[in-house]
Every structure is written in structure tokens, then in C-alpha cells.
C-alpha positions as CSV (number, residue, x, y, z in Angstrom):
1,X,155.9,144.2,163.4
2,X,152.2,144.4,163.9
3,X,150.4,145.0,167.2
4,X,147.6,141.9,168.0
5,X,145.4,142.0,171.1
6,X,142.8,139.4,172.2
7,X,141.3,139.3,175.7
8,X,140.5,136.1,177.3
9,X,138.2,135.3,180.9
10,X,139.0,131.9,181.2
11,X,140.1,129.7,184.1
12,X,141.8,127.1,181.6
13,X,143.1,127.5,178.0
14,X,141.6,124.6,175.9
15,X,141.5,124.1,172.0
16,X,139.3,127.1,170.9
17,X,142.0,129.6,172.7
18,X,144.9,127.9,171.2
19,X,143.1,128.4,167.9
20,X,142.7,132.1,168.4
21,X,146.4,132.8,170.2
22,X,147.7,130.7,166.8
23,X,145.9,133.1,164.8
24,X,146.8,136.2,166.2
25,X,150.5,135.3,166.0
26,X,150.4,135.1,162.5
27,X,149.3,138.7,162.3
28,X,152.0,139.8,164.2
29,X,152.8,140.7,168.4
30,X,150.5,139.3,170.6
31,X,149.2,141.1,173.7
32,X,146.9,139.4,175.6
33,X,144.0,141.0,178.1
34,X,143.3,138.7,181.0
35,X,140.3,140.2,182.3
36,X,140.3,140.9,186.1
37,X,137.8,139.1,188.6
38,X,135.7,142.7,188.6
39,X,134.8,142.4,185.3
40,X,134.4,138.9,185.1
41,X,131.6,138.1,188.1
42,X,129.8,141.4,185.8
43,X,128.9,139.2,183.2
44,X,130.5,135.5,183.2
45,X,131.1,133.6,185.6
46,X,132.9,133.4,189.1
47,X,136.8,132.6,188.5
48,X,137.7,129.7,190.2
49,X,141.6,130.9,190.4
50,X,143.3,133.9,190.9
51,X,143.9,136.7,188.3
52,X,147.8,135.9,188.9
53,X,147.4,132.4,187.6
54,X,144.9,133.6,185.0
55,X,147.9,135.7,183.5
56,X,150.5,132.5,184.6
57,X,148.8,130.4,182.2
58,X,148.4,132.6,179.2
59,X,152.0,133.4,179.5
60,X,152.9,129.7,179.4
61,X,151.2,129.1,175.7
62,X,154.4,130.6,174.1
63,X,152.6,132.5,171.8
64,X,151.9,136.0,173.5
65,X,154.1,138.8,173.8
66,X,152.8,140.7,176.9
67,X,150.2,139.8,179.0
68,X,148.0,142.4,180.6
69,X,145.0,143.2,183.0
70,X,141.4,144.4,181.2
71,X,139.9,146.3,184.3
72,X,136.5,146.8,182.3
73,X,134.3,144.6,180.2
74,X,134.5,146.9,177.0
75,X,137.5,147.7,175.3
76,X,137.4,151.8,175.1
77,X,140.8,152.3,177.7
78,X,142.6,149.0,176.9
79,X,142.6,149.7,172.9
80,X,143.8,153.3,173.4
81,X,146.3,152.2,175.5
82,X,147.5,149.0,173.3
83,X,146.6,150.5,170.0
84,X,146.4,147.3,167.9
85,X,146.4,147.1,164.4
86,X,144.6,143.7,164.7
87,X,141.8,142.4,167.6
88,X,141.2,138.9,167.6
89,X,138.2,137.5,169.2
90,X,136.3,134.0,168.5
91,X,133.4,135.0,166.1
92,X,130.4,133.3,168.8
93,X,129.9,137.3,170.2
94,X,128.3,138.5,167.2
95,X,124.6,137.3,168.9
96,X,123.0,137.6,172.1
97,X,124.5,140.4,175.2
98,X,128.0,139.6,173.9
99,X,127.2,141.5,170.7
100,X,127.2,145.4,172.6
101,X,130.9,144.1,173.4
102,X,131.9,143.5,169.6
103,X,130.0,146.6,168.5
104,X,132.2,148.4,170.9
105,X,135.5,146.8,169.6
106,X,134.2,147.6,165.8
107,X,133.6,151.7,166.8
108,X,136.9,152.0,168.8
109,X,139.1,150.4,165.8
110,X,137.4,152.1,163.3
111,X,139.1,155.5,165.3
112,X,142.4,153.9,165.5
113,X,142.2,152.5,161.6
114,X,142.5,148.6,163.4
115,X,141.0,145.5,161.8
116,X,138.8,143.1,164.0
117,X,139.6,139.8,162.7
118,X,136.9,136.8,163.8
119,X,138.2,133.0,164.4
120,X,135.8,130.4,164.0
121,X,134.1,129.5,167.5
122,X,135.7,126.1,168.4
123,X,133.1,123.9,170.3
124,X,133.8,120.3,170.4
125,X,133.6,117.3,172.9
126,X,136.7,118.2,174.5
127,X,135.9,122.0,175.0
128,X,132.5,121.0,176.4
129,X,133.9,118.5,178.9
130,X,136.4,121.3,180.3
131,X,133.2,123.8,180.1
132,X,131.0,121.3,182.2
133,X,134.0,120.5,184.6
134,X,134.5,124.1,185.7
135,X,130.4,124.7,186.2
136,X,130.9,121.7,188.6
137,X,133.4,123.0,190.6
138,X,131.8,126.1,190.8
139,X,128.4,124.3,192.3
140,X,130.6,122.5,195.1
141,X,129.8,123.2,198.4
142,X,133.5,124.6,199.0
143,X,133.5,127.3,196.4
144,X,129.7,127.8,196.0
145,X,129.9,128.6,199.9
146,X,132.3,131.7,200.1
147,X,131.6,133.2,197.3
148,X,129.5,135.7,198.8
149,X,131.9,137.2,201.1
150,X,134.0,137.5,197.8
151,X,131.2,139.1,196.2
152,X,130.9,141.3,199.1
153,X,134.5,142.8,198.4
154,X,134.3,142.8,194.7
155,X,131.1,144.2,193.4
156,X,129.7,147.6,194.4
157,X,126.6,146.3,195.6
158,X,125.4,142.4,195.5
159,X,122.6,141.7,193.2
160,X,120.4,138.8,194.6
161,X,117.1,137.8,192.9
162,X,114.4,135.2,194.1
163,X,114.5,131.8,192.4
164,X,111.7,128.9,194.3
165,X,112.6,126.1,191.7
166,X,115.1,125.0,189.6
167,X,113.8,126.6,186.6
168,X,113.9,129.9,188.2
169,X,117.3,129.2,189.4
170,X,118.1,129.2,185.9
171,X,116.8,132.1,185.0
172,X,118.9,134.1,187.8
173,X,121.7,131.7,187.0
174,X,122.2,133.1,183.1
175,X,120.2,136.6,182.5
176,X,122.7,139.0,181.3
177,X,121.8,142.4,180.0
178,X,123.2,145.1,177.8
179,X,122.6,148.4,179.1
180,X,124.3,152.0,179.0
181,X,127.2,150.2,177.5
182,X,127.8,147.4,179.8
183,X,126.7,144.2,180.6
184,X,125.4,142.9,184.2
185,X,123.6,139.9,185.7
186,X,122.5,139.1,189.1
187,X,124.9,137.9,191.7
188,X,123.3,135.5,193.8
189,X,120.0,134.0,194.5
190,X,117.4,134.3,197.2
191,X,115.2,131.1,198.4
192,X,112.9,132.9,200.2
193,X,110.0,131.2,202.8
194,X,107.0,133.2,201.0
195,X,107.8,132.3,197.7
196,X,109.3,128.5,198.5
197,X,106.0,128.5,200.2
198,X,103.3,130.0,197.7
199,X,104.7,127.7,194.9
200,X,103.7,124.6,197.1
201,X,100.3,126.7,198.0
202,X,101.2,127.2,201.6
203,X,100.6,130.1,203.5
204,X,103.9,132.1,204.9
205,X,103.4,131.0,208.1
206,X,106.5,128.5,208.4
207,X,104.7,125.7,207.9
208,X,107.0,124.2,204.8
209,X,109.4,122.9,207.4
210,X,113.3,122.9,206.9
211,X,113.2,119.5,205.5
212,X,110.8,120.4,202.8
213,X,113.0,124.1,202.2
214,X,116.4,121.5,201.6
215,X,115.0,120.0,198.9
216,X,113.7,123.3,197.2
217,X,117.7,124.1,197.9
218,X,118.5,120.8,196.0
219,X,116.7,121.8,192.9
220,X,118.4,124.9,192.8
221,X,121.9,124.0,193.5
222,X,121.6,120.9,191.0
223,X,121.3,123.2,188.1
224,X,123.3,126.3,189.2
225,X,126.1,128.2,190.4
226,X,125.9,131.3,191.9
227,X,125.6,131.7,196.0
228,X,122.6,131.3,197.9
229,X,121.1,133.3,200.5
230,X,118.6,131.2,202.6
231,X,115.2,133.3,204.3
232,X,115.8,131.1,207.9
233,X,112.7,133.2,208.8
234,X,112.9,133.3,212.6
235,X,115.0,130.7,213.2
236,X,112.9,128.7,215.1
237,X,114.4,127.3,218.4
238,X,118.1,127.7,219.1
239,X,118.5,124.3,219.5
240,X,116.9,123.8,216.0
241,X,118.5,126.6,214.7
242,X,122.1,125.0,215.4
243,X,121.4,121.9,213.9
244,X,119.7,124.1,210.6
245,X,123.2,126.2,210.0
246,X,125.2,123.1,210.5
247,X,122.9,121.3,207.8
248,X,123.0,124.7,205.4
249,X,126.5,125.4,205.6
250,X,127.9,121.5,204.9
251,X,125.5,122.0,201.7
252,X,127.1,125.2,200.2
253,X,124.4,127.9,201.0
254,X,126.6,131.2,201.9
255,X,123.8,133.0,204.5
256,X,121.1,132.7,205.9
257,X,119.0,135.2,207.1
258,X,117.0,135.4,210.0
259,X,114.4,138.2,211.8
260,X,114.0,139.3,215.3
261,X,110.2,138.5,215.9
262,X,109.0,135.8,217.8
263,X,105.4,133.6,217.3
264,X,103.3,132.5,214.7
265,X,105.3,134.2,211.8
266,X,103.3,137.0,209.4
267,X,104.7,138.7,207.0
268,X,106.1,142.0,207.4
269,X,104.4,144.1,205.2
270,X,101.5,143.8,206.9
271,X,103.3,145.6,209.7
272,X,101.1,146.4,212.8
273,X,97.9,145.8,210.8
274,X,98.1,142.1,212.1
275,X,99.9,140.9,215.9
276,X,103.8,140.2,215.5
277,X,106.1,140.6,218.7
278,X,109.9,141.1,218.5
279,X,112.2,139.2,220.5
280,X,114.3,140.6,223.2
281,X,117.7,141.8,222.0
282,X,119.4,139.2,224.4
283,X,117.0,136.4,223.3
284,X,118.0,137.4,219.9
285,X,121.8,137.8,220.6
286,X,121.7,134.6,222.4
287,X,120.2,132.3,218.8
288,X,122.8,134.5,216.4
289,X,125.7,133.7,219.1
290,X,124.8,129.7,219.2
291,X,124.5,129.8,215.5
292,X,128.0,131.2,215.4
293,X,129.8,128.6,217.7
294,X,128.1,125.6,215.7
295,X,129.9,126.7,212.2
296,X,133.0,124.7,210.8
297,X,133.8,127.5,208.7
298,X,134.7,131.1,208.8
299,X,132.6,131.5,205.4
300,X,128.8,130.7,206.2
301,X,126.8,134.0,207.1
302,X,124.4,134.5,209.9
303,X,122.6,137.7,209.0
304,X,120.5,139.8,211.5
305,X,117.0,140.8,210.2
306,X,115.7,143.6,212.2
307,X,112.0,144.6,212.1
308,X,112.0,147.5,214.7
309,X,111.0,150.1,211.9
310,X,108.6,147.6,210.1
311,X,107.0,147.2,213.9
312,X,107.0,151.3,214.6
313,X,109.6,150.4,217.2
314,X,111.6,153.5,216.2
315,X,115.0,154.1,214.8
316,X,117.2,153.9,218.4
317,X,115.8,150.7,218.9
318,X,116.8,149.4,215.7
319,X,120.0,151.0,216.1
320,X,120.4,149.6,219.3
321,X,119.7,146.4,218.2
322,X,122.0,146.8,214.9
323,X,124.8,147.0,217.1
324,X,123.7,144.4,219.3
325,X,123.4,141.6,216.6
326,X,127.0,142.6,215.4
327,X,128.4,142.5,218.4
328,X,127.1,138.5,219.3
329,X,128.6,137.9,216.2
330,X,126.0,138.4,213.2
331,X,128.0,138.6,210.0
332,X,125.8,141.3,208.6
333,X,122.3,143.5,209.2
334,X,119.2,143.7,207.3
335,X,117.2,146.1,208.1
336,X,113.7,146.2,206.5
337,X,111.1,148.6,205.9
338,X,107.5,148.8,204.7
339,X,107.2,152.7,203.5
340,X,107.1,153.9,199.9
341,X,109.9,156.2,200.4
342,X,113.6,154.9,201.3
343,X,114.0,157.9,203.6
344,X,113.7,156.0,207.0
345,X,116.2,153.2,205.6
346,X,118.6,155.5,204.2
347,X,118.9,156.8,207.6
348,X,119.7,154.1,209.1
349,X,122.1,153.6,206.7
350,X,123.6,156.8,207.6
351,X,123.6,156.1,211.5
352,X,125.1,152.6,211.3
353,X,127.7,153.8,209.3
354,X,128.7,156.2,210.9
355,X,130.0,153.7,213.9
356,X,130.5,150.7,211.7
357,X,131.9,150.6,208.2
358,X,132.6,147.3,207.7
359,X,129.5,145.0,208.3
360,X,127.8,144.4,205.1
361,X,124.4,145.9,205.3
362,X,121.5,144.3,203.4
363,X,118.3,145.5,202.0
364,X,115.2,144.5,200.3
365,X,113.3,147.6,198.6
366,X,110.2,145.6,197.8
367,X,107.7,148.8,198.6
368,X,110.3,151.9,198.2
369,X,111.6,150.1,194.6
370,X,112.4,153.4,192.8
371,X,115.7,153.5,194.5
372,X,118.4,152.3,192.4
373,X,121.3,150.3,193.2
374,X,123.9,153.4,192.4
375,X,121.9,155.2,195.5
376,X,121.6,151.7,197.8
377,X,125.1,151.5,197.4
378,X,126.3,155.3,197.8
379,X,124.4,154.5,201.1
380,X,126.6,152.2,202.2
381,X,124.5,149.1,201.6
382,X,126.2,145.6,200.3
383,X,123.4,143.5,199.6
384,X,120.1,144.2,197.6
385,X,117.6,141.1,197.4
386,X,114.7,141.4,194.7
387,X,112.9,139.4,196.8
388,X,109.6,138.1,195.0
389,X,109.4,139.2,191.7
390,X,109.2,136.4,190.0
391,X,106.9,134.9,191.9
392,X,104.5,137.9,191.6
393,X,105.2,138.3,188.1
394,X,104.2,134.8,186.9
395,X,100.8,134.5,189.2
396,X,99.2,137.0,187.4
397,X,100.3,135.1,183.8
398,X,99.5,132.1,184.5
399,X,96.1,133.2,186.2
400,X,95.3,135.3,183.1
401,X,96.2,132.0,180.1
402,X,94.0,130.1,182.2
403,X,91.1,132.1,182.3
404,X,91.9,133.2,178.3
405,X,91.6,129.1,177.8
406,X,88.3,128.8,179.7
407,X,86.6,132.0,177.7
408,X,87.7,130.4,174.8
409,X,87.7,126.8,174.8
410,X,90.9,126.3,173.0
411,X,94.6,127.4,173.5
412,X,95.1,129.6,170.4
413,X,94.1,132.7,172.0
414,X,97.1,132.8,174.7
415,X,99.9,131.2,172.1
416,X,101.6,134.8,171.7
417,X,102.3,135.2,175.0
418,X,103.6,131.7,175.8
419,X,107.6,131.2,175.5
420,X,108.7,128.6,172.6
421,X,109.4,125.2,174.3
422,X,112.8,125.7,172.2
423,X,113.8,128.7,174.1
424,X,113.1,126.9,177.7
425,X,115.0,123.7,176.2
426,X,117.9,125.9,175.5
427,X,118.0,127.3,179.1
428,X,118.4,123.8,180.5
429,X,121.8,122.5,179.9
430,X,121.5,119.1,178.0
431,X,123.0,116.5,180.3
């Protein structure tokens, strides 16, 4: 009898599986590789069941053999182990980040003398309704809300890009990447005040109130997934501040973040060129402890943002006030930094730890950004934000086409630059 193997990461087994386990039984013994949770948030999407279940309901098709875990995206140790004579995978990998996976299936059986056979990608009404019902239970408050914790545990180090608008929300929602042999996409998205602000031309000076920030959250969560860390800024008032997480936690949004300075808010990089004062650490304490007793949950995040080494304040005192936060309940530190070289935050990395292992740690290399996420996360660090690149990226492209139109008097000039409205109609999902 002939060996088969297929690997599914799928919540629910509709039509276009069915199709591919009927297929694979002709050929012979079916093992099937349910990939594990790992490897699915590296690429896909978040599984809304456990990897138990996953397996319970391959089993319960009838038509497999065995059914096994795939630890890792590509197929390198699972095929050595299995040693098929037949793969069978839908044939809808052969474009786009999927295709470095199918090349990799192609060299490995090539080795073993295996044959790749392709089913014909099944897409229908049906499929699509089950697709569409999983992405909505994904965006409900309940799941979208705790997934970062479960990040947290699962990846080596939380990818969170800046989105200000739906649109961007998109674009952090469903970039994947081939690279080195594997494929990765960001974990979860950051609303940040600067960026939320400058795309409504407002200075970062919290004067885009909370009401205004909910409905930039709106336009993200209507068209995405993935977890949201909100920039809460200072906080504002304790009293408002309580009535803020309350709001942000019934909505889904898994954190927020808020920093220890008090007044007219600036923004950090500027450091001690311009007048910023830090709160006291009991002031502070006092805000991150209210903020704690008004939750409903156990799975919204208040996160400590400490600007002691942004401020010159010194490394004790942001130690000091590390432990501080964590000990009136913050749920994790950030700890920020406005020099080239990741030196001073890797120290405090180093400190921290060395008292603490467990409270996620979060960072946001804006000026030392030729650290990479292996060495953030050797350092102990759970969270990286890439906190304003896309704003900063489209300013200067949208400032350049509009002063290309003006020199020129027509549009022609700029067209090669400009992304086909096709390609921005096929990131929106069509209702």
C-alpha cells in the first residue's frame, strides 16, 4: 500500500478538503499533518480551536489513516519522517508566499523519489460562507481580545506594526513574506496617538480625543483580525482613564499602553530638548492600579510606558519604577529609548530580567532599528511595535506625486509609481 500525506490548518473541514482527503485515498494510506498553532499564527491565521480538536476532526472524515502534528511551516522533517510516496495539496499554492512552501515539497520529494500530486482548488459559495464565518469570529470582541496574551506564549517575539485606517489595517492584516525559507507576517497592530493624529493633521499633543481615537479603532476592527494594542498616551485622569479601559476592553482591543509623564504631552523623541515631567511613581501606580480594578476580564492589558531613560532620569530610576508598575498590577513594561544604539535598552533588559522573568517586556526600536528581532528577543523582550512606518513612509510619496503633478501639469509622470486600483480592490474583501 502506498504512503499519502497532506497537511491541513483549518478550523473546519468543508468541500475543498473532502475533495483532497478523497483523492489522496485513492492513491493509497493517508497520513494527515495538522499543523500546530506555532506554525499557523506564522503565516495564516489565529486558530479559533485547539490543536486537539483540529486533529479530532480530521480523524472523524473516515478517510485518513494517522493523523499527526506538523511543528513547522515547511515540510523538510515531516516528509523524512513520513516518507510518502504521494503529497497531496490543493493546487491554489503554486502563486503568491504559498509558492516557497510548494517549491520546498517539490525539492524534498524529488530526494525521496515521491510525486506531488495537485487537486483542483475548490472555491465555491459554500466554502466562502464558512471562510467569511471564521474571519468573523476571529474579529469578535471575545477572541480578538485575548489573543495577545496567547501571542505572548506562542511566538518568540510579537510583531506589531502601525495601521491609522482601515486600509492600513489591511495591509498589516494580510502581508506575508517568504524569507530564508519561511514565511512570517506581523502579529498585531498598533493604533498609535501620533499617527491616528497626523492622518487627521493634528499635532501629537492629545488633542484627537478618545471619542475621535474609537472610531479610528472602528475602521480597523471592521475590516480585520489580528489584536490591537492601543497608544492610551498618558492616560489622562484616573477617573477618565477608568471609564477609557472599560470602553476599550468591551470593544476587543487586547492593551493599551500608557506613559509615565504628566502635562501637555510631547513626543518622546524630542527628549529633554522640549519640557516633559514624569509622574511620581505612586501617582503613576495609583492610575495603572484603578485601571486594573475597573476590568471585567483577566485578558485586557494595562502596559507601563516608562520614559526615565528617554528623560536622562537614569537606569535605577527606571528600574525602580519597572518594578513598581508591575507590582500595582501593570500587565507588562515598555521601556523606551531615544539613542541610536540599543545598548542602554538592552540593559535594562538584562536587569529586569534578572528579578522578573515573566512580565512581557515591550519595545519600540524607532531610532536604534538595526536590531533585529532574533536579538530583541534573545534579550528577553515579548513585544516589538514598528511604530510609524507607514505613516512616515507614505508622507514623503504622496508629497513627492503631488509636486511631480504640479511640475508637470498632468498625471502621466507619477503613473509608475502609483499601485493598480486592481491590486487595492483585491486587498479589500468584497462584501
Amino acid at each position: 500500500m502506498k504512503k499519502v500525506y497532506t497537511c491541513f490548518c483549518t478550523d473546519v473541514i468543508h468541500e475543498g478538503h473532502l475533495n483532497i482527503l478523497r483523492r489522496a485515498a485513492e492513491l493509497g494510506e493517508v497520513t494527515v499533518g495538522v499543523l500546530s498553532d506555532e506554525a499557523m499564527v506564522s503565516y495564516n491565521r489565529f486558530p479559533t480551536i485547539s490543536l486537539e480538536q483540529r486533529m479530532e476532526i480530521v480523524k472523524g472524515t473516515g478517510l485518513v489513516k494517522e493523523v499527526i502534528i506538523q511543528n513547522e511551516i515547511m515540510y523538510d522533517k515531516v516528509l523524512q519522517e513520513v516518507k510518502p510516496d504521494y503529497v497531496v495539496h490543493g493546487d491554489n499554492w503554486r502563486e503568491g508566499p504559498e509558492a516557497a512552501i510548494r517549491e520546498n515539497v517539490v525539492g524534498i520529494l524529488e530526494r525521496l523519489g515521491g510525486e506531488l500530486i495537485e487537486v483542483p482548488y475548490t472555491y465555491n459559495d459554500t466554502v466562502k460562507r464558512i471562510d467569511d464565518l471564521m474571519k468573523e469570529k476571529l474579529a469578535m470582541p471575545e477572541f480578538r481580545r485575548k489573543r495577545l496574551r496567547q501571542l505572548i506564549q506562542m511566538r518568540p517575539i510579537v510583531k506589531a506594526l502601525e495601521v491609522h485606517s482601515g486600509l492600513t489595517g489591511l495591509i498589516a492584516e494580510k502581508t506575508v513574506v517568504e524569507s530564508n525559507g519561511k514565511l512570517d507576517q506581523f502579529d498585531a497592530m498598533w493604533i498609535s496617538s501620533l499617527c491616528d493624529s497626523t492622518a487627521k493633521g493634528k499635532p501629537d499633543i492629545e488633542l484627537v480625543d478618545m471619542s475621535s481615537r474609537i472610531r479610528t479603532i472602528d475602521d480597523v476592527m471592521d475590516v480585520t483580525t489580528k489584536p490591537i494594542i492601543l497608544d492610551g498616551d498618558t492616560g489622562g485622569l484616573v477617573e477618565h482613564f477608568v471609564y477609557n479601559v472599560r470602553t476599550l476592553e468591551r470593544m476587543g482591543v487586547s492593551a493599551v499602553i500608557i506613559e509615565d509623564k504628566t502635562g501637555l504631552k510631547k513626543n518622546s523623541l524630542f527628549g529633554t530638548e522640549v519640557k516633559q515631567t514624569q509622574d511620581t511613581i505612586e501617582n503613576f501606580c495609583e492610575k495603572i492600579h484603578a485601571g486594573k480594578q475597573a476590568l471585567r476580564t483577566e485578558e485586557f492589558m494595562i502596559i507601563a510606558r516608562i520614559e526615565s531613560l528617554i528623560l536622562e532620569r537614569g537606569m535605577e530610576d527606571a528600574l525602580t519604577r519597572a518594578f513598581a508598575y508591575g507590582g500595582a498590577g501593570a500587565d507588562g513594561i515598555m521601556i523606551h529609548s531615544r539613542k541610536k544604539s540599543p545598548d542602554e535598552i538592552l540593559e535594562f533588559c538584562s536587569k529586569f530580567r534578572e528579578k522578573d522573568r515573566t512580565t512581557p517586556i515591550v519595545v519600540v526600536p524607532t531610532s536604534y532599528n538595526s536590531i533585529t528581532e532574533e536579538e530583541l528577543a534573545a534579550a528577553g523582550i515579548n513585544i516589538v511595535i514598528y511604530a510609524n512606518q507607514l505613516t512616515r513612509s507614505a508622507f514623503p510619496a504622496m508629497q513627492s506625486t503631488a509636486e511631480e503633478i504640479l511640475k508637470n501639469h498632468r498625471a502621466l509622470e507619477v503613473d509608475s509609481r502609483l499601485m493598480p486600483f486592481k491590486d487595492i480592490i483585491r486587498l479589500i474583501d468584497e462584501l
